[in-house]
C-alpha positions as CSV (number, residue, x, y, z in Angstrom):
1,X,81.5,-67.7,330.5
2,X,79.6,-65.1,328.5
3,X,80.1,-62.4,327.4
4,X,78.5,-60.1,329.6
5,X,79.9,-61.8,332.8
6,X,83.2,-61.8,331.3
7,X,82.3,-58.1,331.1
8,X,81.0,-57.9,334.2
9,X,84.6,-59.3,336.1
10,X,86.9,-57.3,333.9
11,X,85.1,-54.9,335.2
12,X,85.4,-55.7,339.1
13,X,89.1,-56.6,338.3
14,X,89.4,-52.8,336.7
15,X,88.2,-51.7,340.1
16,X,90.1,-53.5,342.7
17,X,93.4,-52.5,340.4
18,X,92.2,-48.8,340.6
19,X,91.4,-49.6,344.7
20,X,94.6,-50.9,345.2
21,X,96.7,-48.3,343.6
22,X,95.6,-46.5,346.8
23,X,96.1,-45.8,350.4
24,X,98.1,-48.3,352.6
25,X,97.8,-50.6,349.5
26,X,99.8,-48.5,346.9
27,X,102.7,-50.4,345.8
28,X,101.9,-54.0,347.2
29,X,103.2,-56.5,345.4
30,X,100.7,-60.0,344.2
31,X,102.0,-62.2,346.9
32,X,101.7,-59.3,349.9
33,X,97.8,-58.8,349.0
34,X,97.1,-62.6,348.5
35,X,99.2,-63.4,352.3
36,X,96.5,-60.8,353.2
37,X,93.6,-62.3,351.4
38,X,94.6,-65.7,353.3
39,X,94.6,-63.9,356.8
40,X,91.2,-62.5,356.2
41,X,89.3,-65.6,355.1
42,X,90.5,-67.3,358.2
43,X,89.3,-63.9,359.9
44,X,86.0,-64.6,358.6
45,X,85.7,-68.7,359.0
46,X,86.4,-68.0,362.6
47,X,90.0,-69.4,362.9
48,X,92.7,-66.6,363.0
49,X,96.1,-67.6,361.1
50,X,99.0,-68.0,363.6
51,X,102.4,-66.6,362.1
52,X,103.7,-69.8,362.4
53,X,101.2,-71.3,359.7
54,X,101.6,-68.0,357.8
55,X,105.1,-69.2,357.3
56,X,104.2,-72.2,355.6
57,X,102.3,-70.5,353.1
58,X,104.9,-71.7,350.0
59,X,102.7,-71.5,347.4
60,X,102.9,-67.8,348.2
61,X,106.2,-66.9,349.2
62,X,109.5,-68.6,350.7
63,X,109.3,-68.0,354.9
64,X,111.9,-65.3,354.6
65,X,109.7,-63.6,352.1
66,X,106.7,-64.2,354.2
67,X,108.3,-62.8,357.2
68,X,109.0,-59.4,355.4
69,X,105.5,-59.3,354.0
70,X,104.1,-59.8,357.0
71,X,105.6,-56.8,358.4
72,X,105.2,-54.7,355.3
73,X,101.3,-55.5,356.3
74,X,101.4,-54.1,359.7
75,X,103.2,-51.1,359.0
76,X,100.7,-50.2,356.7
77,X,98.4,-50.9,358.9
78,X,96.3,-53.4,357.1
79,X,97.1,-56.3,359.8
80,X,97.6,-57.0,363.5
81,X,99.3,-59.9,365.5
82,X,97.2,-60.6,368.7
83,X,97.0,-63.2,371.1
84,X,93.5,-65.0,371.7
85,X,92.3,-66.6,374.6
86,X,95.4,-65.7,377.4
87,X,97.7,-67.8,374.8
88,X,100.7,-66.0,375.1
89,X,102.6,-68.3,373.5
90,X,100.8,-68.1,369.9
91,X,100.3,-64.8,367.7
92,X,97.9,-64.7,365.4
93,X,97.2,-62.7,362.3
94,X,94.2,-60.3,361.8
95,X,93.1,-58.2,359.6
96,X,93.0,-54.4,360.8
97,X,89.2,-52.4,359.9
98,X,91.2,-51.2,357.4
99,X,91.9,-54.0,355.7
100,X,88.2,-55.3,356.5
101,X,86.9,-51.4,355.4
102,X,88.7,-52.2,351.7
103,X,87.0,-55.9,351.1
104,X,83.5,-54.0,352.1
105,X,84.5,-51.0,349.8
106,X,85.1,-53.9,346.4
107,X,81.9,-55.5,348.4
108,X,80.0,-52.5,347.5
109,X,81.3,-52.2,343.7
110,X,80.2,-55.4,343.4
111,X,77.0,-55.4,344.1
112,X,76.9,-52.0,341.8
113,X,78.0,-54.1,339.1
114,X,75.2,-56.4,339.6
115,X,72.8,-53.9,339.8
């Protein structure tokens, strides 16, 4: 990596710290904002996370853990459990415009960075 780019992420990094010591996100620990990072890449491959997949995330956090993360999420508004398709018998996970609003706000920095 030179060292421009190496520049160039430290500064991006700088940036999502300083986002993220804001708002809904103030105070999330590592694994909370990676369980959500997860839940919005399946958001944008097209398959929603069901909660019962969201459990077996272990490289993240132990299902108890998850569980409590997952509702730390919602309350702050950054996620939503939904049903798809008249499924009643499957939640999913999504990401609230909130969350989506905060990925398009580092989005933005980014291509600023690049400029």
């Amino acid at each position: 990596m030179s060292s421009h780019a190496a520049q160039a992420y430290l500064r991006l990094v700088k940036v999502v710290l300083s986002l993220e010591n804001h708002g809904p996100f103030k105070d999330l620990d590592q694994a909370s904002i990676k369980l959500l990072e997860v839940i919005a890449l399946g958001e944008l491959e097209g398959s929603p996370l069901p909660v019962t997949k969201a459990m077996e995330l272990k490289h993240i956090a132990s299902p108890a853990s998850i569980h409590r993360k997952l509702e730390a999420l919602r309350s702050r508004g950054l996620i939503d459990h939904v049903y798809l398709e008249g499924n009643r018998r499957t939640k999913f996970l999504k990401p609230t415009e909130l969350a989506l609003d905060h990925y398009a706000q580092i989005s933005q920095e980014m291509k600023l960075l690049a400029g």
